[in-house]
N, C-alpha and C positions, 0 to 999 in steps of 0.2 A: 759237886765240887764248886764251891764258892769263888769268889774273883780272887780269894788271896793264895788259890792255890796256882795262880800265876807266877807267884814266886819261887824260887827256888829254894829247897833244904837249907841251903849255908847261908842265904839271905836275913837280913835281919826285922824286924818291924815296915811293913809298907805304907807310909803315909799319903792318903788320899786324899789330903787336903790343901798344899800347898797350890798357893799359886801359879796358875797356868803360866802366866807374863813371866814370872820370874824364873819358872824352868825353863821356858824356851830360851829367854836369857841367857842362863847359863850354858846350854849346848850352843846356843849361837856363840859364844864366847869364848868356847871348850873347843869348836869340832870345826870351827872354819877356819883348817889348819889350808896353808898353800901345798896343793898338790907338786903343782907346777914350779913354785914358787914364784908366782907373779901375785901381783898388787900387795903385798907384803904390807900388813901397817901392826898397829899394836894398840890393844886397849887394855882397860881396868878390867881384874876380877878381881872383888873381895879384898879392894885395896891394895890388891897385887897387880905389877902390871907387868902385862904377858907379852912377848913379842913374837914376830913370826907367822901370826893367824893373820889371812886371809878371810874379806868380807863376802864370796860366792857362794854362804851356808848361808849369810844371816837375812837373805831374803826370802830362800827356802824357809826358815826357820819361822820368820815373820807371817808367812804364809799360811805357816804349819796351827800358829798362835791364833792369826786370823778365822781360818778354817775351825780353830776348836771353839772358839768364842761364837762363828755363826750356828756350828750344829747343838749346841747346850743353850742358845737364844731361840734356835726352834725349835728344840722338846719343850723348854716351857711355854711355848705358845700354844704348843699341841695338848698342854694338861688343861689349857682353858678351853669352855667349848666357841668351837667356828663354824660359823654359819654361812654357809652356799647353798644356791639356787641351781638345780640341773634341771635340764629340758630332755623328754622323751627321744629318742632317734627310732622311727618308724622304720620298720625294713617292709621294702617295697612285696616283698612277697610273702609276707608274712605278716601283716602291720597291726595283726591283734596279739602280736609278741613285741612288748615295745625294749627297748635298751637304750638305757641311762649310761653314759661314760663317768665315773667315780674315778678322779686320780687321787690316791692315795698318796698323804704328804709322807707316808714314809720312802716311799721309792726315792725322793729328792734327798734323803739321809745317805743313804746308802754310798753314792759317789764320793761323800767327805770324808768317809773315812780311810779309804785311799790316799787323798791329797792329807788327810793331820800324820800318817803316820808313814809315805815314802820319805819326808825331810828327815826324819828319826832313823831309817837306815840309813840315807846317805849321811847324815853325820858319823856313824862308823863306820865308814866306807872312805871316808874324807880321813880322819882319824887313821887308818890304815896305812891311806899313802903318805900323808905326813910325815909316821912312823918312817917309813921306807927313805922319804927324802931326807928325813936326819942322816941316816947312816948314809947313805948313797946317792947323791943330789943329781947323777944324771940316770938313775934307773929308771926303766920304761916303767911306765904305772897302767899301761892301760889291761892290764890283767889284774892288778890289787883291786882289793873290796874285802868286806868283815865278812867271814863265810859263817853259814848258819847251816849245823848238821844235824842232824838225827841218829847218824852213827861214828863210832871214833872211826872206822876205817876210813871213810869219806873224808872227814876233816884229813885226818892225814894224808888224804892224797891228795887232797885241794892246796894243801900248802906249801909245794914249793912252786905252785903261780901264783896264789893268791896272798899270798903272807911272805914272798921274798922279798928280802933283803932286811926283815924284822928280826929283831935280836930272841933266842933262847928263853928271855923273862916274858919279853911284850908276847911271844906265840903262845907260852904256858898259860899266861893270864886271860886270852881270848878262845884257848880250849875251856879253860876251867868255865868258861860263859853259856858252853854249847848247849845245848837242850839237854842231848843225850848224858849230861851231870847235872839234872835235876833244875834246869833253867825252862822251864815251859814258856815264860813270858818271852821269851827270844823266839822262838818257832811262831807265837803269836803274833810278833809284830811282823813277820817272814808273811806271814800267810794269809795278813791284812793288807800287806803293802803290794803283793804280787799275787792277786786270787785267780789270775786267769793262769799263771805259770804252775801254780801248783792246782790249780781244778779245784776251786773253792771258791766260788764267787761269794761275796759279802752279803748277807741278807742281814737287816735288822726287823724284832716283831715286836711286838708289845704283847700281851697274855689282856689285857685288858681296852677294849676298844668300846663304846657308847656311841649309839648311832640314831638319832630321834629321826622322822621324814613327817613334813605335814603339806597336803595338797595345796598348790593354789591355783591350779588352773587344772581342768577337763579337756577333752579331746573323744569326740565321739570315733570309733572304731568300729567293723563286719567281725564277728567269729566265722570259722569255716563253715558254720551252718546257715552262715546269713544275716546271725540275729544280733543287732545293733545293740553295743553297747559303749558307757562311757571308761576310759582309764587318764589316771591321771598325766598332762602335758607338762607341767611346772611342778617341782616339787622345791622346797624348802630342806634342809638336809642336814642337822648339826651334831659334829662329831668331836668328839674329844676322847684323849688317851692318856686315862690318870695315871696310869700300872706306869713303873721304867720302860725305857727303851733297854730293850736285848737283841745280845746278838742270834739267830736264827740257827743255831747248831742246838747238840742233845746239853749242853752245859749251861744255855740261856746265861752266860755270863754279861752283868749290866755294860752296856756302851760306855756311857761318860765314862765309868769309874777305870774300867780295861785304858781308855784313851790315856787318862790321865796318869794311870800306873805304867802305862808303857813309856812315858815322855820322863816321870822319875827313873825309872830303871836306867834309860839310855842316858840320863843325864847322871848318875850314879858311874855307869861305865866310865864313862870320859873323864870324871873325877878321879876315878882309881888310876887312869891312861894318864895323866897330868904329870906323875913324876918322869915317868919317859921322857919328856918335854923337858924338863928343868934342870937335866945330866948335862 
């Protein structure tokens, strides 16, 4: 299953190409609705100007922007080769078994993709209470959030906490999103943003890793028998990872391209959520 089977059936064409800046953009623009309704201001979309949005998304948002720009700056660094120098770590009772510590720059990936895509559910989460505060401006919110099911019975029982005080359209339209009707990319972004809650932590792998070592420095060593030999103390080390970054499940579905279709989809959402707002 390829990355566009992220999509849902009734989805239409996924485009992978648009600018990162400019979707965050738009959710920051769309989704930093006032929960609370406090700090209340109004900016431009699209030459329309919106009012009522709240700016407590659009730092998240900028963050979220920031964070995708650092991890797509470090996979192409990682397709060039980088070159590091490790030093032997002798164990004391063992010291003709030497151990090199190798940090692997992918482990430092891993954590980003948590921070590009929690800002992405809290925008429809944010969105949610908004909803709510139109109709109801002193409803308690602190139960709303966009709920993400896997089965219709669940959703329907989620929603007279989570989805109260939303009108009959806005609930149909956020069932019609669920997984369980053919929206895979929504469980996706569920299950990147919260990997310890659903027991999935995030590994990212690459299928293609190059690894050259050339000595430069010796260190004489005992084998168990006595007999003195030399292993290397410095090595020289250069690695590079042409192949994509993927995520480490059986789908190997590519990283950037998942990031970036997750950040259109939610920004898609909010766009169809927009006429609610304009009633």
């Amino acid at each position: 299953m390829g990355i566009l089977a992220l999509c849902g059936p009734q989805d239409g064409p996924c485009s992978l190409f648009d600018d990162a800046e400019s979707v965050l953009y738009r959710i920051g623009a769309l989704a930093a609705s006032a929960c609370s309704g406090r700090h209340t201001s109004s900016m431009t979309y699209g030459g329309e100007k919106t009012s009522g949005f709240n700016g407590r998304f659009l730092p998240a948002g900028n963050q979220s922007k920031k964070r995708l720009a650092e991890f797509i700056a470090r996979v192409q660094d990682m397709r060039s080769p980088e070159t590091r120098v490790i030093t032997v770590q002798q164990q004391g009772a063992q010291p003709f078994k030497p151990h090199y510590f190798i940090n692997d720059p992918l482990w430092a990936l891993e954590p980003l993709v948590s921070e590009i895509v929690q800002p992405l559910l809290i925008a429809l989460n944010y969105m949610v209470c908004s909803l709510a505060k139109r109709r109801h401006p002193n409803i308690d919110d602190s139960s709303l959030q966009f709920p993400v099911c896997d089965r219709e019975n669940e959703f329907k029982r989620r929603v007279s906490s989570e989805l109260k005080g939303l009108g009959k359209k806005e609930v149909a339209l956020i069932e019609n999103l669920q997984p369980y009707n053919g929206n895979d990319w929504l469980r996706t972004l569920r299950d990147l943003a919260y990997p310890d809650k659903h027991r999935r932590p995030i590994r990212v792998w690459s299928n293609d890793i190059k690894v050259d070592f050339r000595t430069l420095s010796e260190i004489e060593t005992k084998t168990p028998t006595g007999e003195t030999i030399k292993m290397p103390h410095e090595m020289e080390m250069q690695v590079q990872y042409p192949a994509p970054i993927v995520f480490g499940d059986n789908v190997r579905s590519p990283v950037i391209e998942t990031l970036q279709l997750l950040q259109l989809k939610v920004s898609d959402v909010l766009n169809a959520c927009k006429p609610f707002f304009d009633v």
